[in-house]
C-alpha positions as semicolon CSV with decimal commas, in nm:
position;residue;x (nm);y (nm);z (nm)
1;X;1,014;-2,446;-2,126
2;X;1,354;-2,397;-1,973
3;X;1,369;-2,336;-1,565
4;X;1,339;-1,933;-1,456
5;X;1,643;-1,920;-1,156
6;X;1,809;-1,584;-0,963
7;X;2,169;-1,590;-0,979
8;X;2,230;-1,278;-0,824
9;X;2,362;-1,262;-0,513
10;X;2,347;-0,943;-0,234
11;X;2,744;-0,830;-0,259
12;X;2,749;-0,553;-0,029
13;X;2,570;-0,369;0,261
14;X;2,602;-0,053;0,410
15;X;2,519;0,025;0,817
16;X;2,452;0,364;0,899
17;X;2,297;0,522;1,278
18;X;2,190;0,850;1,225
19;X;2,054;1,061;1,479
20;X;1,777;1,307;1,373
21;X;1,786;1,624;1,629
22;X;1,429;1,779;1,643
23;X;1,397;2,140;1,703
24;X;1,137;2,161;1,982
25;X;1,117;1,886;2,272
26;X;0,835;1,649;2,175
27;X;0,585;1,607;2,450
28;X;0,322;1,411;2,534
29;X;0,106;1,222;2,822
30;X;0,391;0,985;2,906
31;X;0,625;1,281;2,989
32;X;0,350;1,473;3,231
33;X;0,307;1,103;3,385
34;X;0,625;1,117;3,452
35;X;0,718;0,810;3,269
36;X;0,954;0,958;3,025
37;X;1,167;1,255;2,936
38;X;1,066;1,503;2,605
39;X;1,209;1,378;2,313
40;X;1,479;1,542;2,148
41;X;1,583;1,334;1,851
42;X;1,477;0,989;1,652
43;X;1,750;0,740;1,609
44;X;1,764;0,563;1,265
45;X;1,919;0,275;1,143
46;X;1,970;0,304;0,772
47;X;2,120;-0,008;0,559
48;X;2,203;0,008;0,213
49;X;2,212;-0,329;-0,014
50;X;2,344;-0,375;-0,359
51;X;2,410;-0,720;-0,528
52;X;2,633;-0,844;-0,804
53;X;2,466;-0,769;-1,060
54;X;2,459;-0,392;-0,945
55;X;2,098;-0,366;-0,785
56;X;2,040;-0,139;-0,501
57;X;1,792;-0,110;-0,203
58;X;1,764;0,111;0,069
59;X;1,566;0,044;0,425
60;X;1,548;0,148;0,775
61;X;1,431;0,135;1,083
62;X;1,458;0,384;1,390
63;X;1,437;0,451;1,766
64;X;1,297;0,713;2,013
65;X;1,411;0,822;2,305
66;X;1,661;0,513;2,361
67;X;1,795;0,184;2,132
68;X;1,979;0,313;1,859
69;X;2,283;0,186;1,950
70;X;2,138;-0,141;2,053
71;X;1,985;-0,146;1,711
72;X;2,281;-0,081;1,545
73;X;2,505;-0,301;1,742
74;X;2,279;-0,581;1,657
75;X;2,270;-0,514;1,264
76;X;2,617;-0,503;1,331
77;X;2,628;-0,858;1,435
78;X;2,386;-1,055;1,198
79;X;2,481;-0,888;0,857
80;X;2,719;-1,112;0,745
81;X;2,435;-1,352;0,737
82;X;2,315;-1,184;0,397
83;X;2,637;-1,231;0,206
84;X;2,589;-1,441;-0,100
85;X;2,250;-1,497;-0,046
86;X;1,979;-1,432;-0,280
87;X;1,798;-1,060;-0,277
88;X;1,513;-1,213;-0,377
89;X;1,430;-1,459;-0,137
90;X;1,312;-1,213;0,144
91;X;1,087;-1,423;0,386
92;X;1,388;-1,676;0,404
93;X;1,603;-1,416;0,482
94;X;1,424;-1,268;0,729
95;X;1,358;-1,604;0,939
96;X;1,768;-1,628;0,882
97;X;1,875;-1,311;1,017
98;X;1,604;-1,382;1,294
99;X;1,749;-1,709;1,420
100;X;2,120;-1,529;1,380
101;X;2,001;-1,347;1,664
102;X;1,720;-1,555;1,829
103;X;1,887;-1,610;2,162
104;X;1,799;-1,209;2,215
105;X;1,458;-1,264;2,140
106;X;1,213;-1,242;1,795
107;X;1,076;-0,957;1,864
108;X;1,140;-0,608;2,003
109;X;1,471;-0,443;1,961
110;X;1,638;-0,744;1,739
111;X;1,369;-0,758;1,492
112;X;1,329;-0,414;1,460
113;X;1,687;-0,404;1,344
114;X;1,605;-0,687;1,106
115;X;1,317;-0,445;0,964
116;X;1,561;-0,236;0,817
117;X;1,727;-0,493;0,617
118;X;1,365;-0,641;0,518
119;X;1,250;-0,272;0,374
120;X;1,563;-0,306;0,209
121;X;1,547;-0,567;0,009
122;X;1,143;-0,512;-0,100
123;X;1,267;-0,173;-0,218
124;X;1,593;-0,360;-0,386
125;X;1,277;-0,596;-0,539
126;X;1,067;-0,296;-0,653
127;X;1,326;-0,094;-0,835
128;X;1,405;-0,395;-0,990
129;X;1,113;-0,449;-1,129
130;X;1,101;-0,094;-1,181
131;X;0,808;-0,057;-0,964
132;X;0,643;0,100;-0,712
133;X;0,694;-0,049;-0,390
134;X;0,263;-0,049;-0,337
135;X;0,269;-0,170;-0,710
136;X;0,535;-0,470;-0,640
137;X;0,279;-0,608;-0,341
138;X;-0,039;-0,486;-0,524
139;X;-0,213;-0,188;-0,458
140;X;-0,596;-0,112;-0,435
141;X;-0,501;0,245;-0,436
142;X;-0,280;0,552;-0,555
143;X;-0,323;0,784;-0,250
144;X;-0,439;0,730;0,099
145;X;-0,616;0,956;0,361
146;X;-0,382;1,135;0,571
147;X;-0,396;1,304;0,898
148;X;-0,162;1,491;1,103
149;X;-0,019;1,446;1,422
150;X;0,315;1,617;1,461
151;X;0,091;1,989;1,546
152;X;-0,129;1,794;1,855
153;X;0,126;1,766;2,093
154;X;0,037;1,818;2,469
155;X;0,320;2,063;2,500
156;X;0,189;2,333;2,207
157;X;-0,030;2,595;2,349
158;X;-0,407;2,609;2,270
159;X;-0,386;2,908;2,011
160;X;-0,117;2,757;1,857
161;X;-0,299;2,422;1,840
162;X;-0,558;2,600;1,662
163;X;-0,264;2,731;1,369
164;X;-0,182;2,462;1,335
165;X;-0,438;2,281;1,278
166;X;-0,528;2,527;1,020
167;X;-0,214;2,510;0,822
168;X;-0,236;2,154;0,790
169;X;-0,576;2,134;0,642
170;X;-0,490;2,424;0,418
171;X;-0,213;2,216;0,324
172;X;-0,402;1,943;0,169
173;X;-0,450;1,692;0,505
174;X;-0,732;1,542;0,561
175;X;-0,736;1,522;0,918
176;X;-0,629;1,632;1,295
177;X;-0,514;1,402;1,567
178;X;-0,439;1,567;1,927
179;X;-0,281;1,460;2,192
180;X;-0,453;1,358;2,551
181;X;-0,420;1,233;2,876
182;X;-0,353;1,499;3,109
183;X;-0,410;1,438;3,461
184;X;-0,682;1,713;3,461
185;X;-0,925;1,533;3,208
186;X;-1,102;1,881;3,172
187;X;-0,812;1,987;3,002
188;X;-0,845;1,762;2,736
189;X;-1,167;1,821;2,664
190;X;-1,122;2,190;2,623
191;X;-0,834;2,148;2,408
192;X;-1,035;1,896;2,189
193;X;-1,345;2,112;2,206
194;X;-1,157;2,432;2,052
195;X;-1,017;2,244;1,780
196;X;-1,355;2,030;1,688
197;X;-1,541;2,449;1,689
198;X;-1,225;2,554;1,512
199;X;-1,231;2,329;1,197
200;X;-1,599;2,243;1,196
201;X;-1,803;1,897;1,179
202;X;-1,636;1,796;0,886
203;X;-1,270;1,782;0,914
204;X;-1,156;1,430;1,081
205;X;-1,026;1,428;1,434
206;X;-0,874;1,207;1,626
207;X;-0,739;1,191;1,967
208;X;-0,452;0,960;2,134
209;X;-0,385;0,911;2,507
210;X;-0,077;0,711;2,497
211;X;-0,139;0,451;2,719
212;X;-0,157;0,649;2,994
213;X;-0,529;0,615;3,157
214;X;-0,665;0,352;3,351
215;X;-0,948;0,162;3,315
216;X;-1,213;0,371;3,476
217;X;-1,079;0,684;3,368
218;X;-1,041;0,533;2,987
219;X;-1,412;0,478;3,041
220;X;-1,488;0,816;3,151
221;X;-1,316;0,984;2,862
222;X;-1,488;0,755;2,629
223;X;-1,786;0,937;2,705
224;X;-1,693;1,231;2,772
225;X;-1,541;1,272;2,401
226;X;-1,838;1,003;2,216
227;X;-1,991;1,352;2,063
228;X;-1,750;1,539;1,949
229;X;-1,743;1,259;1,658
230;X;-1,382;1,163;1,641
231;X;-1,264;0,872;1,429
232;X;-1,092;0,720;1,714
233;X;-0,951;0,763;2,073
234;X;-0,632;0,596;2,015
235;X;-0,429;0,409;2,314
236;X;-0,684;0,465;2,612
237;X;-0,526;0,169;2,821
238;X;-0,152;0,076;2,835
239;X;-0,049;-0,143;2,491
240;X;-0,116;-0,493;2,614
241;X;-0,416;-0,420;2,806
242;X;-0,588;-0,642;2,516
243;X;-0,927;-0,707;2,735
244;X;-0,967;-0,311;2,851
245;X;-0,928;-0,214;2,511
246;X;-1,171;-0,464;2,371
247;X;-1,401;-0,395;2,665
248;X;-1,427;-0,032;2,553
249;X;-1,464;-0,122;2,172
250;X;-1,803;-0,293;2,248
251;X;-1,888;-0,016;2,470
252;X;-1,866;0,321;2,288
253;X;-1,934;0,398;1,920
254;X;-1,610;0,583;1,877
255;X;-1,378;0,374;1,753
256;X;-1,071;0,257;1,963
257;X;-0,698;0,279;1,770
258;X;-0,409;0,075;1,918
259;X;-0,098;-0,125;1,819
260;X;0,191;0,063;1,773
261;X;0,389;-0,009;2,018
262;X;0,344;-0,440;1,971
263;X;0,612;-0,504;1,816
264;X;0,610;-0,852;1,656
265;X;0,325;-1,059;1,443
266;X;0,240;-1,278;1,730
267;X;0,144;-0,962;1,949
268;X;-0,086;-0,810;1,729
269;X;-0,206;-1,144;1,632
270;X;-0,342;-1,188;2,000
271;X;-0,477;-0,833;1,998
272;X;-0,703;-0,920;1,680
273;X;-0,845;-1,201;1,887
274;X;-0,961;-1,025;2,172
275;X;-1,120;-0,794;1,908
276;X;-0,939;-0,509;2,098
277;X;-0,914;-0,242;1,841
278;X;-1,140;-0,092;1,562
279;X;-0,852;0,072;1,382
280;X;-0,562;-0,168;1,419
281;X;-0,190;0,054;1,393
282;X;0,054;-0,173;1,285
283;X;0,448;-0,010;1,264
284;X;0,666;-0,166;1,003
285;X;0,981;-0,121;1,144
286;X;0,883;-0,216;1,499
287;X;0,742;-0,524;1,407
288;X;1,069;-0,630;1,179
289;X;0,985;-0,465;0,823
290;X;0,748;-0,555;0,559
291;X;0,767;-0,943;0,617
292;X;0,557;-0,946;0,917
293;X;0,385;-0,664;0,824
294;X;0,232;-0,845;0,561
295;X;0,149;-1,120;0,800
296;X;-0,101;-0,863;1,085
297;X;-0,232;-0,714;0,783
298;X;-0,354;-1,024;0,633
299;X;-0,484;-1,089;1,004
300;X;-0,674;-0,746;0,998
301;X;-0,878;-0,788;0,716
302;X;-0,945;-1,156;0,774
303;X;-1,117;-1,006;1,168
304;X;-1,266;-0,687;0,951
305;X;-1,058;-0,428;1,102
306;X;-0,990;-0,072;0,985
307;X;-0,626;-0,035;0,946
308;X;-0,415;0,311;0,988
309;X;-0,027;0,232;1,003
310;X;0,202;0,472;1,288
311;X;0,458;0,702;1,177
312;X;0,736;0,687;0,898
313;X;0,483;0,770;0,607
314;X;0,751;0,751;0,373
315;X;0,712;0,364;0,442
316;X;0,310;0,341;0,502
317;X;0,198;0,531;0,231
318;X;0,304;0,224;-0,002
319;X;0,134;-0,055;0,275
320;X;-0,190;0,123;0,358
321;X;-0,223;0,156;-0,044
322;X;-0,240;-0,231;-0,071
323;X;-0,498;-0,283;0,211
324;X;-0,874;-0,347;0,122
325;X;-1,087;-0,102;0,284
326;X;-0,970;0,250;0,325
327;X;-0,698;0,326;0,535
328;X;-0,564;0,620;0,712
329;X;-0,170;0,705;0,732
330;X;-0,002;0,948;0,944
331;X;0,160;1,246;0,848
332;X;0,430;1,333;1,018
333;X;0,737;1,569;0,820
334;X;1,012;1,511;1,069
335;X;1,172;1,271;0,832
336;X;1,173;1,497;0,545
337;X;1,532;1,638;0,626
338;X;1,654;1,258;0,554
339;X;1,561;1,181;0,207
340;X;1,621;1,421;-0,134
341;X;1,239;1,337;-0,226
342;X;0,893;1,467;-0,072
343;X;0,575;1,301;-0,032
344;X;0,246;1,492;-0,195
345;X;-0,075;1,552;-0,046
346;X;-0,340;1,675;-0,217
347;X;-0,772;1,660;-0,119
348;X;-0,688;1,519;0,234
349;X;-0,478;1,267;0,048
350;X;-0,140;1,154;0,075
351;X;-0,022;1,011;-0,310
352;X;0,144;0,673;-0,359
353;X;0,498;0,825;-0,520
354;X;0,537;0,656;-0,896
355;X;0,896;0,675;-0,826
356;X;1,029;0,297;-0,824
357;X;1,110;0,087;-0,474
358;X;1,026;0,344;-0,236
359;X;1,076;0,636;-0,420
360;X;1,367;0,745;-0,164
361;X;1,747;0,852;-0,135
362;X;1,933;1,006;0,156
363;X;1,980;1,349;0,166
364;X;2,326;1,493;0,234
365;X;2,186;1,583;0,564
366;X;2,138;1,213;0,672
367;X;2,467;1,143;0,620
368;X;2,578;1,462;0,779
369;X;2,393;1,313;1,101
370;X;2,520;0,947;1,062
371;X;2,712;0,898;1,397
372;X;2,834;0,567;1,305
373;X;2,878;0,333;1,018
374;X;2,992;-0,031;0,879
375;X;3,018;-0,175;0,603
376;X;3,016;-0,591;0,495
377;X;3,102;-0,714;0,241
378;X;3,318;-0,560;-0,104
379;X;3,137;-0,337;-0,343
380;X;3,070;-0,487;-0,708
């Protein structure tokens, strides 16, 4: 039997920031703390590969608020790195373009730019292989239970939360999340209580205080919300408070949801072992693409832990379809405007697109938005 070997090498890339402007200012606890302004647009870093032997990928990664250009500065820097290397060899690539970088750090801002290129090449893999992306890696599912988020936010008016809350499970969702953590607690509570009368016992809802209480008054809403039945209260205690949110997983029956903002393997690997989450929330491109990805979800389901990956669907609907036990993924539409093709949702559902890679091209409108670009390399 004669040796199997890739001679294909990656030829070209394309760097593109794009800023996406969103049409009402984006509130939520960290802005009435004080702690940030609203949030006008999402920055993303977009990177196009294609090799010699003409195959394509397309990845990305993004910013709020602030760190686009630092993202795209830094992708700037290490893409060279991926010239005449092999597509195929991702985890090597990704510990390469790490190091390039390493004096800034692995993790944060550098890897998240890294994440873009990662996503890249596993969709360059997929279409390849003229797969799914959730087929490539091995799925246990072809759709995953959404909920919405993007409807919740502290600054949308109580009737209006009540819309939309409607819409979206007319639309096919399969679940509300709301936003909390307003200095008057009794506020929250009347603005979950509405919603919970509003769409019944059975609908899923959620609720996420983004970081913003401390300890005793995390404990205090704990119990305040344990019967309305949510499926979690999500960030109670700032994001590496890993012994106050472990402390309230033993102590309430709802679960607790946090993660999103670690933004490397090794941080969510010390979360898992303080046990401080129920629902673990794992964010591709913030921890540096699908490479380490992989890596906390493996680390999940080893410690037994429910899984529900943040934002960018368009990315977790293909990685909560290859964990174990039944995830949740978040459905948020900003994004749409950026690719040509839409997600579907169907019975609660969100379905795993049989489109191959991930089932995604930019839109006219991205590049419309693209601020900046580079490109390294010569097209084949």
């Amino acid at each position: 039997m004669s040796d199997i070997s890739s001679n294909d090498r990656i030829e070209w890339l394309r760097l593109s920031s794009c800023y996406l402007p969103l049409a009402t200012p984006i509130s939520d606890a960290k802005v009435l703390t004080g702690r940030q302004k609203p949030m006008t647009e999402i920055a993303l870093l977009f990177v196009e590969v294609v090799t010699r032997d003409g195959h394509e990928g397309l990845g990305f990664s993004y910013s709020k608020r602030a760190g686009g250009p630092g993202q795209f500065a830094h992708a700037k820097e290490i893409a060279p790195a991926l010239l005449g290397e092999d597509p195929s060899d991702i985890a090597k690539l990704w510990n390469k373009l790490c190091w390039a970088g390493a004096s800034v750090g692995r993790s944060g801002l550098s890897t998240q730019a890294i994440g873009a290129f990662d996503v890249a090449l596993y969709d360059l893999k997929a279409r390849r292989a003229r797969l799914p992306l959730a087929k490539l890696l091995g799925a246990y599912r072809d759709s995953v239970a959404c909920y919405n988020t993007s409807g919740g936010f502290l600054h949308t008016p109580l009737e209006q939360l009540l819309v939309n809350a409607s819409a979206s499970i007319e639309r096919g969702i399969g679940g509300i999340k709301l936003k909390v953590g307003q200095p008057d607690g009794a506020l929250d509570l009347k603005r979950v209580d509405a919603v919970r009368r509003h769409l019944g016992d059975n609908v899923a809802l959620m609720v996420d205080a983004n970081q913003q209480w401390d300890r005793p008054t995390a404990q205090r809403m704990c119990r305040t919300f344990e019967p309305l039945r949510l499926v979690w209260i999500e960030e109670p205690l700032d994001a590496y408070d890993h012994e106050g949110h472990a402390a309230l997983a033993a102590a309430f029956d709802t679960p607790i949801a946090t993660g999103e903002m670690l933004t490397s393997a090794m941080e969510h690997g010390d979360l898992i072992r303080h046990r401080a989450a129920d629902y673990l929330m794992p964010d591709a491109p913030r921890v540096g693409g699908i490479t380490p990805y992989l890596k906390i979800a493996a680390q999940a389901e080893q410690a037994g832990l429910m899984i529900a990956p943040h934002f960018a669907m368009e990315l977790h609907v293909h990685l909560a379809a290859t964990y174990p036990t039944e995830p949740w993924v978040e459905h948020f539409d900003w994004l749409e405007p950026l690719f040509n093709e839409r997600l579907e949702i169907a019975g609660g559902r969100m379905l795993v697109p049989n489109r191959p890679g991930l089932g995604l091209s930019l839109s006219e409108q991205a590049r419309a938005w693209t601020r900046e670009q580079t490109e390294v390399g010569k097209r084949p």
